[in-house]
C-alpha positions in Angstrom: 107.4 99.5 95.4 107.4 103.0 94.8 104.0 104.9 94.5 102.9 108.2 92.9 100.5 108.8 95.0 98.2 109.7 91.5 94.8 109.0 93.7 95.6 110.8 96.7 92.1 111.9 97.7 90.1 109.9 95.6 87.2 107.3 96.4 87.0 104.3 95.0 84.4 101.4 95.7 85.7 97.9 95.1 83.4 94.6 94.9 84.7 91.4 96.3 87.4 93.9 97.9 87.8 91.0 100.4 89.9 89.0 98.5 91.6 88.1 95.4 91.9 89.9 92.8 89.8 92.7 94.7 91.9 92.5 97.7 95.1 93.2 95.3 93.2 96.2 93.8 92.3 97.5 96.8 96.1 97.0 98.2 97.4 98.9 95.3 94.8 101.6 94.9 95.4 102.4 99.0 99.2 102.2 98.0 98.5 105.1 95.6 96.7 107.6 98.4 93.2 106.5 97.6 90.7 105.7 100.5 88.8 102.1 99.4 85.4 100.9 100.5 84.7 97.3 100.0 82.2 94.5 99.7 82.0 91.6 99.9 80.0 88.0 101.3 81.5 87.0 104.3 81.9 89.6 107.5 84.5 88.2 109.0 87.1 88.4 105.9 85.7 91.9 104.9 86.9 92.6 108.4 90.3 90.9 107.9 90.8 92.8 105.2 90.2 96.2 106.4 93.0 95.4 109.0 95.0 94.4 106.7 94.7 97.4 104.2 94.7 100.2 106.8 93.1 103.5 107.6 92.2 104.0 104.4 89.9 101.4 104.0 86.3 100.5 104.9 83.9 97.6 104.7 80.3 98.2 103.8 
């Protein structure tokens, strides 16, 4: 997939970023240059995910 980068620099804070449908966001909107914090229930998948999506990405 091509991206555009079109939030290269941008913040964004994503809810239930730890899977799902907030996982996917967060996948895309890192995709597209932005740096993600997410939430969500349970630690250990919030830290799963953060693996998963990269530097870029950060569980609160």
């Amino acid at each position: 997939m091509e991206t555009s980068q079109k939030l290269a620099g941008k913040v964004a804070l994503i809810t239930g970023g730890n899977s799902g449908i907030g996982l996917a966001t967060a996948q895309r909107f890192v995709a597209e240059g932005a740096f993600v914090f997410i939430t969500g229930r349970r630690q250990a998948e919030l830290d799963a995910a953060v693996q998963t999506l990269g530097a870029q990405a950060f569980a609160i």
